[in-house]
NUFI-351698 format. One record per residue (C-alpha): chain; x, y, z. Coordinates in nm, 4 decimals. Layout:
NUFI-351698
node unit: A | px: X | py: Y | pz: Z;
...
end
This chain:
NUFI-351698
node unit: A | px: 0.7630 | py: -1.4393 | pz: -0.0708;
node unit: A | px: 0.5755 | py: -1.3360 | pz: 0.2422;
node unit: A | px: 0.1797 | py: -1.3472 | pz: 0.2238;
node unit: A | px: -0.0861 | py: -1.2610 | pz: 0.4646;
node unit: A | px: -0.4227 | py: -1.4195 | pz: 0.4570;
node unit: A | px: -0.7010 | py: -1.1448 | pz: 0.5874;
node unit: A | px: -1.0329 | py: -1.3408 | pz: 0.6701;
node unit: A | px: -1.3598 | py: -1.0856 | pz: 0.6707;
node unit: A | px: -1.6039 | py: -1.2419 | pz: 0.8738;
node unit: A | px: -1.9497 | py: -1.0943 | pz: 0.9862;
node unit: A | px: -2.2016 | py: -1.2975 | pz: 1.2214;
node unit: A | px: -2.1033 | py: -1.6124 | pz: 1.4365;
node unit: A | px: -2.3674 | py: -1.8230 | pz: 1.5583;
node unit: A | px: -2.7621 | py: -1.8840 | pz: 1.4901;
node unit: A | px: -2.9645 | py: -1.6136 | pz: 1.3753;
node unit: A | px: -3.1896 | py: -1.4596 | pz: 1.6270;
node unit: A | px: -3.5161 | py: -1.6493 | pz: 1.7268;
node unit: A | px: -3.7768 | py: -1.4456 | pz: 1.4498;
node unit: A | px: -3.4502 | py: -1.4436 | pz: 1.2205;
node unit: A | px: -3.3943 | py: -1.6493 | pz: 0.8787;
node unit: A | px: -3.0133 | py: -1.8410 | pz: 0.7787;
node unit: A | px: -2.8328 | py: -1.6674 | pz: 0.5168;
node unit: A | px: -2.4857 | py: -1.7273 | pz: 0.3924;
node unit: A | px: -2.3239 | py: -1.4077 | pz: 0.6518;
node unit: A | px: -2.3955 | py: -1.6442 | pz: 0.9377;
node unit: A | px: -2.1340 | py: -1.8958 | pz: 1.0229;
node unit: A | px: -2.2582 | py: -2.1448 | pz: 1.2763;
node unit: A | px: -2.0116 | py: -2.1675 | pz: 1.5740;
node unit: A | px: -1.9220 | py: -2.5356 | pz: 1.5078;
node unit: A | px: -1.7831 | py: -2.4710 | pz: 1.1798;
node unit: A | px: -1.6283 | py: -2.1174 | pz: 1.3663;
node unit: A | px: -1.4311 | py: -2.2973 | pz: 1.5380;
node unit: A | px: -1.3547 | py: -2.5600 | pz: 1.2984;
node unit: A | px: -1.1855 | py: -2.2931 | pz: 1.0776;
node unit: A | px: -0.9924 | py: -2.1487 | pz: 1.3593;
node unit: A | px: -0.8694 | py: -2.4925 | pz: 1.3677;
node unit: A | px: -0.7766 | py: -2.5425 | pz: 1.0497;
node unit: A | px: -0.5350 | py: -2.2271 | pz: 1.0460;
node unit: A | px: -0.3642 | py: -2.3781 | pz: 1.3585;
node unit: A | px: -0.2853 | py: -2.7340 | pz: 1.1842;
node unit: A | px: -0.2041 | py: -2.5682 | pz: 0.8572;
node unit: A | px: 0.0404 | py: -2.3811 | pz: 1.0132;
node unit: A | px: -0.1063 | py: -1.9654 | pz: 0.9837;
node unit: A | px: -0.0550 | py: -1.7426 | pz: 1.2290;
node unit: A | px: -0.2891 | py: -1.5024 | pz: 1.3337;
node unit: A | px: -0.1421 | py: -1.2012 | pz: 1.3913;
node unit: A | px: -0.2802 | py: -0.8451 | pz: 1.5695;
node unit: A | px: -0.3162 | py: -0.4990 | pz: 1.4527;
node unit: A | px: 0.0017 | py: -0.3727 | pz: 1.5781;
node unit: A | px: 0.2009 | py: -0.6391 | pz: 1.3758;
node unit: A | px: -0.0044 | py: -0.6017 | pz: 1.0678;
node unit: A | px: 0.0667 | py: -0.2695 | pz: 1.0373;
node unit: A | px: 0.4307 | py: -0.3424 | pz: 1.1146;
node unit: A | px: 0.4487 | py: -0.6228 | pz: 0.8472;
node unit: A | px: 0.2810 | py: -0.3545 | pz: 0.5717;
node unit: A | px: 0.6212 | py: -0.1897 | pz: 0.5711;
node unit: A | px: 0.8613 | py: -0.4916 | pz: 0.6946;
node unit: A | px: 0.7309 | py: -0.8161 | pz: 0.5301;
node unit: A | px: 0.9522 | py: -1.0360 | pz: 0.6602;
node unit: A | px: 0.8719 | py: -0.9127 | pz: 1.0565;
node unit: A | px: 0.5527 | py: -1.1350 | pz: 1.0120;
node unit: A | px: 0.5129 | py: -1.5229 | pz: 1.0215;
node unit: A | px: 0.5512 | py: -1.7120 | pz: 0.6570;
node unit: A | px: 0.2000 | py: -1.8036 | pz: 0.6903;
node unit: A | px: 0.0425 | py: -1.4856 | pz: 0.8859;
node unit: A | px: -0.3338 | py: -1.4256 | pz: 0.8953;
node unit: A | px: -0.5587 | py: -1.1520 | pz: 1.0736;
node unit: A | px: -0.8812 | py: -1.2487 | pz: 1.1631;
node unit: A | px: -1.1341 | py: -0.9471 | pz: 1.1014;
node unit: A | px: -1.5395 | py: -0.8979 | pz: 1.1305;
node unit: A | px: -1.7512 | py: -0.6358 | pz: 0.9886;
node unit: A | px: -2.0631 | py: -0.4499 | pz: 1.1518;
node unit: A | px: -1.9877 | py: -0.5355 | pz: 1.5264;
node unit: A | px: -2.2647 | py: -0.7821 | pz: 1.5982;
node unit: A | px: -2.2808 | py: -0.8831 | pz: 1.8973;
node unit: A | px: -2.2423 | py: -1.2259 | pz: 1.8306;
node unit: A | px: -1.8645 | py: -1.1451 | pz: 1.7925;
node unit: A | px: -1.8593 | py: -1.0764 | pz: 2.1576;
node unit: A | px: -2.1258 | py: -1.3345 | pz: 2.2782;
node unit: A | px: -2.0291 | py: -1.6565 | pz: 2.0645;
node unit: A | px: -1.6887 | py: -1.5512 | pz: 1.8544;
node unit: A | px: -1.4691 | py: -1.4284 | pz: 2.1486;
node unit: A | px: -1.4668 | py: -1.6804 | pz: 2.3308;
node unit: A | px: -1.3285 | py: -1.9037 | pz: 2.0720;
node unit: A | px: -1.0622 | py: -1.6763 | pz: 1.9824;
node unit: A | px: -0.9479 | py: -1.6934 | pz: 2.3258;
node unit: A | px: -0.9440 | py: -2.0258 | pz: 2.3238;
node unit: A | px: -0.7266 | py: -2.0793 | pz: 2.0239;
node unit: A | px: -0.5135 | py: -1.7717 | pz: 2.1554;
node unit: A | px: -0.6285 | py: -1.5440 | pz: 1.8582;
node unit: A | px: -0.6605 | py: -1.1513 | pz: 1.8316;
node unit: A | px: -0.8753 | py: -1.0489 | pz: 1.5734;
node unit: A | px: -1.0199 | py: -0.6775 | pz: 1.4465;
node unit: A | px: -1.3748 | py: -0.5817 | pz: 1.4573;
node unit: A | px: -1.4932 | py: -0.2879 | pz: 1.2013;
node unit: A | px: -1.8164 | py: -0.0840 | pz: 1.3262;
node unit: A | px: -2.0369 | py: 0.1759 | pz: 1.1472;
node unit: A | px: -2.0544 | py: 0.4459 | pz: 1.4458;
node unit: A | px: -2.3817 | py: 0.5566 | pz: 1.3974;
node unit: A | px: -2.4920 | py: 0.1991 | pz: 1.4652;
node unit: A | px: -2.3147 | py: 0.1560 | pz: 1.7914;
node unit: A | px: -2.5721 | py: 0.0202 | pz: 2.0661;
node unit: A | px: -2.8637 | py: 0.0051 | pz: 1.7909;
node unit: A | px: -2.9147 | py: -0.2811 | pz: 1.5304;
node unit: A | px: -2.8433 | py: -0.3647 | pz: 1.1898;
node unit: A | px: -3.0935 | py: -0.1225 | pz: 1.0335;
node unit: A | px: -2.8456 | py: -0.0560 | pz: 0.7249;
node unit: A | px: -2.8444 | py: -0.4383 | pz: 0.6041;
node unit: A | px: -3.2966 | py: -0.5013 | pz: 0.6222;
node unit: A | px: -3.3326 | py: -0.5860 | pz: 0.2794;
node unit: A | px: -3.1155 | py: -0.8730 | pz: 0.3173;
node unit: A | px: -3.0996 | py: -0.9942 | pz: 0.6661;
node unit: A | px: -3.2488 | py: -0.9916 | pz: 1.0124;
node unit: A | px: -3.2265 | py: -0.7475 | pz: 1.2656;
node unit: A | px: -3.0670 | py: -0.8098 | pz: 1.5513;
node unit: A | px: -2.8494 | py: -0.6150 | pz: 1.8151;
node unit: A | px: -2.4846 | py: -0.4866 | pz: 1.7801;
node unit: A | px: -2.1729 | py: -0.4347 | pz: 2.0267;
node unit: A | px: -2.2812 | py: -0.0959 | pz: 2.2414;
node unit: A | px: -1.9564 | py: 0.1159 | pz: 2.3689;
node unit: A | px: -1.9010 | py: -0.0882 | pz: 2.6471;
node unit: A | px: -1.9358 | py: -0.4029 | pz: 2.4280;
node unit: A | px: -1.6775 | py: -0.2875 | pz: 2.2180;
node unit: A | px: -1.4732 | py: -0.1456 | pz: 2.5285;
node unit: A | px: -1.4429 | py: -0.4769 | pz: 2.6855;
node unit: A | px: -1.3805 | py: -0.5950 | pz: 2.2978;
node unit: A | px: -1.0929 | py: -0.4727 | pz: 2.3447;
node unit: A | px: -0.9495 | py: -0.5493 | pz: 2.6828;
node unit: A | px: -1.0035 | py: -0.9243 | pz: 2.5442;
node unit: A | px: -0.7772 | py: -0.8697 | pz: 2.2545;
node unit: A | px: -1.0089 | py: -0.7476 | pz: 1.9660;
node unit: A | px: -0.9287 | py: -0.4378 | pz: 1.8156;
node unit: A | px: -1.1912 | py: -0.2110 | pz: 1.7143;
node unit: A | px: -1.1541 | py: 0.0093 | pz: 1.3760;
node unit: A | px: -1.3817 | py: 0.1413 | pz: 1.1528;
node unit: A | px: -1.6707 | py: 0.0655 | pz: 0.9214;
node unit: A | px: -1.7551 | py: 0.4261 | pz: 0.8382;
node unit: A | px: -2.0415 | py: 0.5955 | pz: 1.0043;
node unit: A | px: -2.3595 | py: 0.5297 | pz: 0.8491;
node unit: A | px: -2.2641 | py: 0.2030 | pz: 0.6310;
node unit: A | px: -2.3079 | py: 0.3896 | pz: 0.3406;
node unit: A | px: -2.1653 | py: 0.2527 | pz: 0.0008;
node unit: A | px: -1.9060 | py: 0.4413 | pz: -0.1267;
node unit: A | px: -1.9523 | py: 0.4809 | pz: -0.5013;
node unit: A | px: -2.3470 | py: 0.6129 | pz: -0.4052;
node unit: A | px: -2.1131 | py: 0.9108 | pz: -0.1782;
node unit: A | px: -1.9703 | py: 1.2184 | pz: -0.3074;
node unit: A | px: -1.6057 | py: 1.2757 | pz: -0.2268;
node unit: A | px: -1.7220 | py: 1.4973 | pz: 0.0576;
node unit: A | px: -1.9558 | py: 1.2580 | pz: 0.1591;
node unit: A | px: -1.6964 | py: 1.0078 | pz: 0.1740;
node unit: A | px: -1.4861 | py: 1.2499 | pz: 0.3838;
node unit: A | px: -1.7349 | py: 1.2924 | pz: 0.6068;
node unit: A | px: -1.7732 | py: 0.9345 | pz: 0.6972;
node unit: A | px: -1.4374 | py: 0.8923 | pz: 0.7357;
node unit: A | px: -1.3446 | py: 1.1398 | pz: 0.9680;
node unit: A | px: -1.6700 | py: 1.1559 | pz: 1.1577;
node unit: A | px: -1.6507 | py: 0.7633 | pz: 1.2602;
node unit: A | px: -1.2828 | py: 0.7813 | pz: 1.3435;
node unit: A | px: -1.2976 | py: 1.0774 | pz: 1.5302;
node unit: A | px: -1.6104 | py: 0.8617 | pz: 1.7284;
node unit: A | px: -1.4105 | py: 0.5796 | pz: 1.7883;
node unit: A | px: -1.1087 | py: 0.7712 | pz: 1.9400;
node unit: A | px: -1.3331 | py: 0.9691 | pz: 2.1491;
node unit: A | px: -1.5313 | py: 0.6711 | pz: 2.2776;
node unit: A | px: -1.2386 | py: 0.4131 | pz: 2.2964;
node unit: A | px: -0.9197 | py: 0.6910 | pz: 2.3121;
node unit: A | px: -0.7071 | py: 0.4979 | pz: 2.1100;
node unit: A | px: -0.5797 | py: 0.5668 | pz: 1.7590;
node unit: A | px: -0.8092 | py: 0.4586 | pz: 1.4972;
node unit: A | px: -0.6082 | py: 0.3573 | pz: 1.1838;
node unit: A | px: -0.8032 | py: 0.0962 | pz: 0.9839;
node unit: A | px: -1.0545 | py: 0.1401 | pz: 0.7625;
node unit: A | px: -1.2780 | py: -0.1349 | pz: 0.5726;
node unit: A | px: -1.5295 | py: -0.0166 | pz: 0.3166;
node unit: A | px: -1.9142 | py: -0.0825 | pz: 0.3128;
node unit: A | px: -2.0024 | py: -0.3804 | pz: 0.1136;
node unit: A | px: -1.6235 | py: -0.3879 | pz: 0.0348;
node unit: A | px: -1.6898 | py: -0.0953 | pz: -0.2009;
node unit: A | px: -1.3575 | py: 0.1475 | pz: -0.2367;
node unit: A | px: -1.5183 | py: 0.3269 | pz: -0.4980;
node unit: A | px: -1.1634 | py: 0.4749 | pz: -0.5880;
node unit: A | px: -1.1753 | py: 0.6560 | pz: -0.2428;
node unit: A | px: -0.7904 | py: 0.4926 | pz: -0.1965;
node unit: A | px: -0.6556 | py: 0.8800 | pz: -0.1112;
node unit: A | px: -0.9720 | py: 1.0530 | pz: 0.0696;
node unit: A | px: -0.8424 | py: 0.7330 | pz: 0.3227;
node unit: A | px: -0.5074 | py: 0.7456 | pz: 0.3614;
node unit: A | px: -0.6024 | py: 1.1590 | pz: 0.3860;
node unit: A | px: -0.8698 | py: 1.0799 | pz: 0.6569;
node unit: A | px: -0.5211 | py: 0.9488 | pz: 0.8728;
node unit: A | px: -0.5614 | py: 0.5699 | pz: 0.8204;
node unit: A | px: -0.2872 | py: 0.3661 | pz: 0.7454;
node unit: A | px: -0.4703 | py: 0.0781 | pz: 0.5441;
node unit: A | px: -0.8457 | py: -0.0158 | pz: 0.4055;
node unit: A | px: -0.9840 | py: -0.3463 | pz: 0.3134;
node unit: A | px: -1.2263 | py: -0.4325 | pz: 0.0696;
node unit: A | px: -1.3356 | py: -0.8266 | pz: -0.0098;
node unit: A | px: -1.2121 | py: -1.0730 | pz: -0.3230;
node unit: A | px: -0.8988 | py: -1.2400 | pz: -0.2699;
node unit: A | px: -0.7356 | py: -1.5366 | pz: -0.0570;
node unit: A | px: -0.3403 | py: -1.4902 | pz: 0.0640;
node unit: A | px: -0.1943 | py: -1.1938 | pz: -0.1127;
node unit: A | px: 0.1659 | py: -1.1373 | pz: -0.1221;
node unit: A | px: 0.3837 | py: -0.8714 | pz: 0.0382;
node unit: A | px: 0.4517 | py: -0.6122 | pz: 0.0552;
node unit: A | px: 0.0965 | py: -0.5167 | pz: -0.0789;
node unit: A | px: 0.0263 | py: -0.3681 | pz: -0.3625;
node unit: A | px: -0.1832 | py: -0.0981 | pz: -0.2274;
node unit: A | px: -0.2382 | py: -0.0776 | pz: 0.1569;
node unit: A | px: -0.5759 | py: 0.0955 | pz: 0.0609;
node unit: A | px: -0.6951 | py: -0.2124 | pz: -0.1249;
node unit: A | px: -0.6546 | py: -0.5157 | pz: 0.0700;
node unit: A | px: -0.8338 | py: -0.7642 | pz: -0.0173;
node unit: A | px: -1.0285 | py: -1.0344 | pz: 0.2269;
node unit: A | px: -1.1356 | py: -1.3546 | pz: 0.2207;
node unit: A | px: -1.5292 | py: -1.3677 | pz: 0.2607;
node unit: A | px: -1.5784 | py: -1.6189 | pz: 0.5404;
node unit: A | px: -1.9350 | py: -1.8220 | pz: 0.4998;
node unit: A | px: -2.0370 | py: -2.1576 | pz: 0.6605;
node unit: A | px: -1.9256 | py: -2.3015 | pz: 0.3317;
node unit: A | px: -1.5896 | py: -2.1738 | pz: 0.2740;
node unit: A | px: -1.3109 | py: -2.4168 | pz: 0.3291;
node unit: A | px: -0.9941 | py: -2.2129 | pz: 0.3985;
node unit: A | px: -0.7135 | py: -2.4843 | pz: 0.3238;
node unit: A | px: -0.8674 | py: -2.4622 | pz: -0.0312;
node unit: A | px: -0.8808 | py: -2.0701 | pz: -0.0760;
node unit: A | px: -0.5612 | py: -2.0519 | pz: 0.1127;
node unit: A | px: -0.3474 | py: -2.3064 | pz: -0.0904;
node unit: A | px: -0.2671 | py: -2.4877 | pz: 0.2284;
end
């Protein structure tokens, strides 16, 4: 049976000088320790385009496929995870709450530090390096605290910033907090062709609901041949 692994990362690197540790922030050593580990256990990270293609035609991706994604768009992705990926050859998919674009992490204060995130022409050159950029919604809102227009709101108005600002389709979605709140058809409505949420390792294909996906969490502790049944 084919099975894709789907990795949710957010931060790579230290936190910011006035900043605190917590669990989001994997430090660059182990970053790139994990990248290694898919390479000698034999997963193969795969892009957007052949994601989507392996949704419908399993057996087009590798035995042992993974995609590499990040949520929020901090700019450590850009400053401290891209450069890794390119060394290990890796695309990846970065999702970004549009409102945020260019600002900081205002939405997440409770919990963690502020610090910047990707500005358009972060996310512009992003992509010319391989990293595809989708969306996170607009204002990071959780989904089951939305109504259903709310939630229709945020999903159009963030993809329709994102194709405006990047002018490229927009076609991935992954919820806030990994909530889906049931919202499954308001997405595939909105014109996406899959969402992800968080809670599972490798799942098998073809999936049982594109709108579901689940991700691994990726912390500083998580050891993927373990989760991954390498």
């Amino acid at each position: 049976m084919s099975r894709i692994a789907i990795l949710g990362y957010h931060k790579v690197g230290a936190p910011p000088p006035d900043g605190w540790e917590t669990w989001f922030y994997v430090p660059e050593d182990i970053f790139a320790a994990q990248l290694t580990a898919l390479r000698d256990e034999g997963w193969q990270p795969v892009d957007c385009a052949a994601f989507l293609r392996g949704l419908a035609e399993p057996l087009s991706l590798p035995e042992r496929a993974v995609l590499i994604t990040f949520d929020d768009g901090y700019r450590s992705v850009l400053e401290v995870a891209l450069p890794w990926l390119e060394r290990f050859g890796y695309p990846a998919v970065l999702f970004v709450p549009t409102d945020f674009v260019g600002g900081t992490n205002l939405f997440d204060l409770d919990n963690e530090p502020e610090e910047p995130l990707c500005g358009w022409d972060d996310l512009r050159e992003l992509m010319r390096r391989g990293v595809v950029v989708e969306s996170h919604g607009a204002s990071h809102s959780t989904f089951s605290e939305l109504t259903p227009p709310e939630r229709a709101a945020e999903l159009e108005r963030s993809k329709a910033a994102l194709e405006a600002e990047l002018e490229r389709p927009v076609q991935l979605f992954s919820y806030p907090y990994g909530d889906d709140a049931g919202a499954a058809a308001q997405v595939r409505a909105a014109g996406y062709r899959a969402a992800f949420g968080y809670g599972g390792g490798a799942i098998p294909l073809p999936a049982e609901d594109a709108y579901r996906l689940e991700r691994l969490a990726m912390g500083p502790d998580t050891d993927l041949r373990t989760a991954l049944g390498s």
